[in-house]
C-alpha positions as CSV (number, residue, x, y, z in Angstrom):
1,X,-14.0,-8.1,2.8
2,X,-15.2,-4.9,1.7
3,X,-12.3,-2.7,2.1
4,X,-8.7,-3.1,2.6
5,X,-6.5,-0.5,3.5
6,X,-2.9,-0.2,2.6
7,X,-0.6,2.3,3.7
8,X,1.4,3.0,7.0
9,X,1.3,2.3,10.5
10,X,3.1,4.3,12.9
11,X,3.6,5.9,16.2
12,X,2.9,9.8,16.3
13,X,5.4,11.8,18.2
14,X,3.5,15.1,19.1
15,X,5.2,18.1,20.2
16,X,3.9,21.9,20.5
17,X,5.8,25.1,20.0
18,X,4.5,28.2,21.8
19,X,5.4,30.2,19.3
20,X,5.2,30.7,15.1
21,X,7.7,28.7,12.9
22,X,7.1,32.0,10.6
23,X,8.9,34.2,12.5
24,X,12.3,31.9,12.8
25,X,12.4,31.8,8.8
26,X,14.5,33.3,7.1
27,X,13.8,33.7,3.3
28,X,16.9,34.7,2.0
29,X,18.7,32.2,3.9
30,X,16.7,29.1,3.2
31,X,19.9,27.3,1.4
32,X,21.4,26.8,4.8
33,X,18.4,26.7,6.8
34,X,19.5,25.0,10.4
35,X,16.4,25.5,13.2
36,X,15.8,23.8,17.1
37,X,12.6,25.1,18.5
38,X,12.8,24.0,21.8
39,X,8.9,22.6,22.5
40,X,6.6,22.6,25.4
41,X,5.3,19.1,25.7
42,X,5.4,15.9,23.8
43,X,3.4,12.6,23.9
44,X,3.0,9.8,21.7
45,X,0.0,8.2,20.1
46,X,-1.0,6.0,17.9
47,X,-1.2,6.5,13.9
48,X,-0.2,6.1,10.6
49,X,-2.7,7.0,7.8
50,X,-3.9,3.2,7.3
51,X,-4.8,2.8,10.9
52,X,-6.3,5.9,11.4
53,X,-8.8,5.5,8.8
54,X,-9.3,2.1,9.9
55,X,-10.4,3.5,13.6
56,X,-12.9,6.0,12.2
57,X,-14.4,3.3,10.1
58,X,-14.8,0.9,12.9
59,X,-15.7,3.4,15.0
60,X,-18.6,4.3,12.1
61,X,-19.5,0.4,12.1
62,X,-17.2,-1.2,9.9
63,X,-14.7,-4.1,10.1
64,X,-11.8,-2.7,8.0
65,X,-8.9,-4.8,7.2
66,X,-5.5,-3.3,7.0
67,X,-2.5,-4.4,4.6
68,X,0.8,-3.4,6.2
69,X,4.0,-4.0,7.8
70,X,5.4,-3.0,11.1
71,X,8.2,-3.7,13.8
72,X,8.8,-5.7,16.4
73,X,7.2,-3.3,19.2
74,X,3.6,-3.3,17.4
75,X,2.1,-6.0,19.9
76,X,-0.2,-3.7,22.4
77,X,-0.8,-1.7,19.5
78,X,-2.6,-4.6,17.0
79,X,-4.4,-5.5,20.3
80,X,-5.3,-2.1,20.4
81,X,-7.0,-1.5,16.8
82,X,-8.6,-5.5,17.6
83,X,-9.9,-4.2,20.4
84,X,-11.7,-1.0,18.2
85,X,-12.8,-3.8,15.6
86,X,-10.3,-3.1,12.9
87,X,-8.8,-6.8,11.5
88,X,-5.2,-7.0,11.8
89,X,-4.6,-10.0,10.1
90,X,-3.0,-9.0,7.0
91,X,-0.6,-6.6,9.2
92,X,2.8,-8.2,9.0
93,X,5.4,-7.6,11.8
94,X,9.2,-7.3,10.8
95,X,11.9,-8.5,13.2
96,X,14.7,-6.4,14.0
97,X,12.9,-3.3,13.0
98,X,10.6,-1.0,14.9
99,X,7.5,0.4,13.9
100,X,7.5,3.5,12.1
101,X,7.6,7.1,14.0
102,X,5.6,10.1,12.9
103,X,7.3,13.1,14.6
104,X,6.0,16.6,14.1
105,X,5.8,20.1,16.4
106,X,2.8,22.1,15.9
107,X,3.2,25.9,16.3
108,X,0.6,28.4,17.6
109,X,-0.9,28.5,14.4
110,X,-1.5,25.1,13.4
111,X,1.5,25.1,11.0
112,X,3.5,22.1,11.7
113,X,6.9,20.7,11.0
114,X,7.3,16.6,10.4
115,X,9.7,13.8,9.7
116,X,8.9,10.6,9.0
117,X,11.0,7.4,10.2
118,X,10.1,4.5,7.7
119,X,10.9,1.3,10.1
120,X,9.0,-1.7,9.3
121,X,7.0,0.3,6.7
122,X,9.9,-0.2,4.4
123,X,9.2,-3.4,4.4
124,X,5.7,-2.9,2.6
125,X,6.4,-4.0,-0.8
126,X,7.1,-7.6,0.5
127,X,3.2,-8.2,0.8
128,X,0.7,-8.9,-2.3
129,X,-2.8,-8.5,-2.7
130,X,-3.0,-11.9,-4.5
131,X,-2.1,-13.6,-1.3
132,X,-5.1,-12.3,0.2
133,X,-7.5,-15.1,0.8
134,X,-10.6,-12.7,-0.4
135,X,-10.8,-10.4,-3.2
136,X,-12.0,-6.9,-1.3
137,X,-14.3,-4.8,-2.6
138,X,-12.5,-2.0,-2.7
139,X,-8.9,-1.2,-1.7
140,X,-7.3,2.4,-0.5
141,X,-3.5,2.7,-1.3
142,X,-2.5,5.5,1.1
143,X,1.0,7.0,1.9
144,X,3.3,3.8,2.1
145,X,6.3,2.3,1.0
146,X,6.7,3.8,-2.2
147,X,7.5,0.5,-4.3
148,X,4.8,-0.8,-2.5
149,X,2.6,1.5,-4.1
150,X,3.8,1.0,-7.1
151,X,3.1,-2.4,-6.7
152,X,-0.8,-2.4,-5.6
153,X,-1.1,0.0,-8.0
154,X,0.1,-2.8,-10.7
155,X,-1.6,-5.3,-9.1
156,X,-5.2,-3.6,-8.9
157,X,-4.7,-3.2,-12.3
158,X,-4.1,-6.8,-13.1
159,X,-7.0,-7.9,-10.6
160,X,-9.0,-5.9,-11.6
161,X,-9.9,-4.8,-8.2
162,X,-11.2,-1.1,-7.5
163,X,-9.0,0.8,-5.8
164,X,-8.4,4.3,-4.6
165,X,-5.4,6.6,-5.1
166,X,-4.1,8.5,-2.1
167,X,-0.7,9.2,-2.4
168,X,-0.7,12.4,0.0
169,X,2.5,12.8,1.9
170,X,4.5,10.9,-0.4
171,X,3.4,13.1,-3.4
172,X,7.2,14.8,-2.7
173,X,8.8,11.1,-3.5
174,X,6.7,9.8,-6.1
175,X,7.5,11.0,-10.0
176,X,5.2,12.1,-12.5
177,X,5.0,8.3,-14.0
178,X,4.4,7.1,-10.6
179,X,1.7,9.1,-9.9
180,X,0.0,9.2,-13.5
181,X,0.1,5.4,-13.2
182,X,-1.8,5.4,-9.7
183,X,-4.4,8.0,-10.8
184,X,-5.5,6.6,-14.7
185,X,-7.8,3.8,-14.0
186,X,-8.5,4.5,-10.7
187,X,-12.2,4.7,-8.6
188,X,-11.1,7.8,-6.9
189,X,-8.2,10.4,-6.0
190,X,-7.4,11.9,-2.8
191,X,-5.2,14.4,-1.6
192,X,-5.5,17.9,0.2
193,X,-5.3,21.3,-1.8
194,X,-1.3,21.9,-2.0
195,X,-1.1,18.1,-2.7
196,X,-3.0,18.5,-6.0
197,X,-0.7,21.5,-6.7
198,X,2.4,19.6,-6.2
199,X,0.6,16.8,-8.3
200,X,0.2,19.1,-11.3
201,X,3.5,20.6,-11.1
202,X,5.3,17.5,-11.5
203,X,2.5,16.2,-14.3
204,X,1.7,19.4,-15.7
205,X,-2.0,18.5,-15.1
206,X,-4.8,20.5,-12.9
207,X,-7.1,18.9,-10.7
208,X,-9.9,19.3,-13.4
209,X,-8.1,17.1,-16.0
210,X,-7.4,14.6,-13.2
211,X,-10.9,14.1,-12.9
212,X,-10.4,12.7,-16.4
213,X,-8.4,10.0,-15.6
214,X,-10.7,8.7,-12.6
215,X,-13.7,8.5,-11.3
216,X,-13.8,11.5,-9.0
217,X,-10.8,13.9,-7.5
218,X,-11.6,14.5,-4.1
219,X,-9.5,17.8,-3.0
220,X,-9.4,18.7,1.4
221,X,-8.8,22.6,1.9
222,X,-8.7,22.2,5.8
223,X,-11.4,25.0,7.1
224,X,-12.4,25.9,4.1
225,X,-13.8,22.9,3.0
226,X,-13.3,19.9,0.1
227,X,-14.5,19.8,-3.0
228,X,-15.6,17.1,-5.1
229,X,-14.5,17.1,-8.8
230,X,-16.5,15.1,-11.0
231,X,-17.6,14.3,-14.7
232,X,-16.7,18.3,-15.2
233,X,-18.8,19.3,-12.2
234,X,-17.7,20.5,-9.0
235,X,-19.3,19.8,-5.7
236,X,-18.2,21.7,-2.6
237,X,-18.7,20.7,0.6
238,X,-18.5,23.2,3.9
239,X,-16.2,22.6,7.1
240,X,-17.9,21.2,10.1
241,X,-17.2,24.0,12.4
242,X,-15.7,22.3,15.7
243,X,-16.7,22.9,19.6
244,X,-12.9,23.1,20.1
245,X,-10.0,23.1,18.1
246,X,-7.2,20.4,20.2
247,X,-5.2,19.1,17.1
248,X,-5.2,18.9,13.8
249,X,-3.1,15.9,13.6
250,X,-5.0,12.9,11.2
251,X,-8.0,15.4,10.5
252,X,-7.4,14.2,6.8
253,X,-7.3,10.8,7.5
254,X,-11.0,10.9,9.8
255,X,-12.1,12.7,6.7
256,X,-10.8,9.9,4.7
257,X,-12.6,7.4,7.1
258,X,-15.9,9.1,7.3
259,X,-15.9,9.6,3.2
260,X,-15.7,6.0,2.5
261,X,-18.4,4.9,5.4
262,X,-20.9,7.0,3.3
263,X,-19.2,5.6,-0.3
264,X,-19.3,1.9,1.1
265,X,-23.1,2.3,1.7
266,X,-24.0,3.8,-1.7
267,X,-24.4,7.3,-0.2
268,X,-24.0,9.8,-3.2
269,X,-21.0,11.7,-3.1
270,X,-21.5,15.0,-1.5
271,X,-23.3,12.8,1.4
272,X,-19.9,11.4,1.8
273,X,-18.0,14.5,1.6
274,X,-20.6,15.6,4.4
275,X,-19.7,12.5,6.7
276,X,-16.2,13.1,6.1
277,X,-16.3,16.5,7.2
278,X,-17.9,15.6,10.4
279,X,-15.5,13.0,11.1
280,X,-12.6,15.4,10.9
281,X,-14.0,17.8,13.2
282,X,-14.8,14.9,15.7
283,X,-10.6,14.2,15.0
284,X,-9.8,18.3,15.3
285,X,-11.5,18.4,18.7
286,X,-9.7,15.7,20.4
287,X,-5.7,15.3,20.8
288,X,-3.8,12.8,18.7
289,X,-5.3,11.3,15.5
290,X,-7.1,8.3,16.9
291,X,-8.0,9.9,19.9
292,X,-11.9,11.1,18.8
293,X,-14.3,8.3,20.1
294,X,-18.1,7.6,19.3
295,X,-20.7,5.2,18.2
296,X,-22.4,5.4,14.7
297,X,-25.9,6.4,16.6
298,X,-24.2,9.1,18.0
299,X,-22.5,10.5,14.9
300,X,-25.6,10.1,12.7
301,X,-27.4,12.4,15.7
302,X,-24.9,15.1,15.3
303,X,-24.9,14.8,11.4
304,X,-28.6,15.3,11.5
305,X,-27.9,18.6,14.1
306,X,-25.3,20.1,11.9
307,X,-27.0,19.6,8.2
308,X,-31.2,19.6,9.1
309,X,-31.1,15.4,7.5
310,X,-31.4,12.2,8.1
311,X,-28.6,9.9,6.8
312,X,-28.7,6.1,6.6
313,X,-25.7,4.3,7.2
């Protein structure tokens, strides 16, 4: 196995608002903030940060295995991600609970407004990577349960496995100890650019001293970029700009997907921050965070049209 990916699985309610959330907020009022924007459309899609990395990965190649648990009403979609070529195996279906549900409006901007139904996520912490039957060569502990990522955290540790720390939307749940314990010792650190600020607000430690505590801090800024902190150095790594912009729902998470295709094959780092960019924009043109598709010939064609090289994946 040469990755596993923990963190959730879920169904993405996606809903637009043809207007700006801005201009319905009130600053002075925002202790008794009470808002309905009535939207124009809604569909739902598959997500949830472990599967969508999982598709752009198989879509780039790979096998990935996913760690997780889920409801009752996940059947169609594990033969879905089989069907891609992600393995399912380790993906544990709770009864009497559904899957979780992503739900978020996006406004003319881009800005968007989320919650996030826990389901058979909650369930998470009830599966250990020493019941695997392989060790994997690397694990990703995304956004999940939050004991559970406490525990793989603990248990990477006592494996000694390698293991990369992406605690992203559960940065607002997670304490400082929580998240100083996922960072120290770990291969990498994820998270986009007001992530890393809530990170050091509740540590009282920037991005640069991060990087001290693991391998390399790897910091998304949306169109501006990502940069790539490491032993002191910073790399930086341009936006791929897109053909059209349909949604920028799981943009981070193709990033995330195209990154570790690259990492997995020994690429150096700013190669991977390169393939992640790509595979973002391929996710920002198309509607619903698994809903880019392509083959790795035609993604290393477009990679070599966008940056003038040749890449070997």
């Amino acid at each position: 196995m040469d990755i596993l990916l923990t963190g959730s699985i879920a169904y993405d309610y996606l809903m637009t608002f043809p207007g700006y959330f801005r201009e319905h907020i009130l600053p002075d009022e925002l202790d008794r903030i009470s808002l309905s924007f009535l939207v124009d459309s809604m569909i739902r899609r598959r997500g949830g940060i472990a599967a969508n990395i999982a598709v752009t990965l198989a879509q780039l190649g790979e096998r990935p295995s996913v760690m997780a648990t889920v409801g009752e009403d996940f059947g169609e979609y594990r033969a879905w991600l089989e069907a891609q070529g992600v393995d399912t195996a380790h993906i544990r279906a709770i009864d009497g609970l559904f899957t979780a549900s992503f739900f978020v409006t996006t406004d003319r901007s881009n800005a968007q407004i989320a919650t996030f139904y826990s389901g058979g996520m909650a369930k998470a912490s009830s599966l250990r990577l020493s019941d695997l039957p392989s060790r994997p060569r690397l694990v990703m502990i995304s956004a999940n349960d939050p004991e559970a990522m406490a525990g793989y955290v603990r248990e990477c540790h006592e494996l000694e496995l390698a293991y990369i720390y992406d605690p992203s939307q559960q940065v607002v749940r997670l304490d400082a100890e929580a998240l100083l314990a996922g960072i120290r010792g770990s291969l990498a650190v994820f998270g986009n650019d007001y992530e890393f600020r809530l990170i050091e607000d509740k540590t009282g430690l920037s991005p640069e001293q991060l990087d001290t505590l693991s391998g390399f801090v790897v910091i998304t800024r949306g169109e501006r970029g990502v940069d790539i902190l490491v032993d002191g150095r910073r790399l930086h790594v341009a936006a791929v700009a897109p053909r059209i912009i349909a949604d920028p729902t799981g943009v981070g998470d193709a990033f995330r997907g195209g990154f570790l295709k690259a990492f997995l094959h020994d690429q150096p780092l700013e190669t991977c921050g390169r393939v992640g960019a790509l595979a973002a924009t391929y996710c920002l043109e198309h509607p619903g965070s698994q809903g880019h598709s392509f083959d790795l010939p035609t993604f290393i064609s477009r990679y070599r049209q966008v940056y003038g090289e040749t890449l070997d994946l």
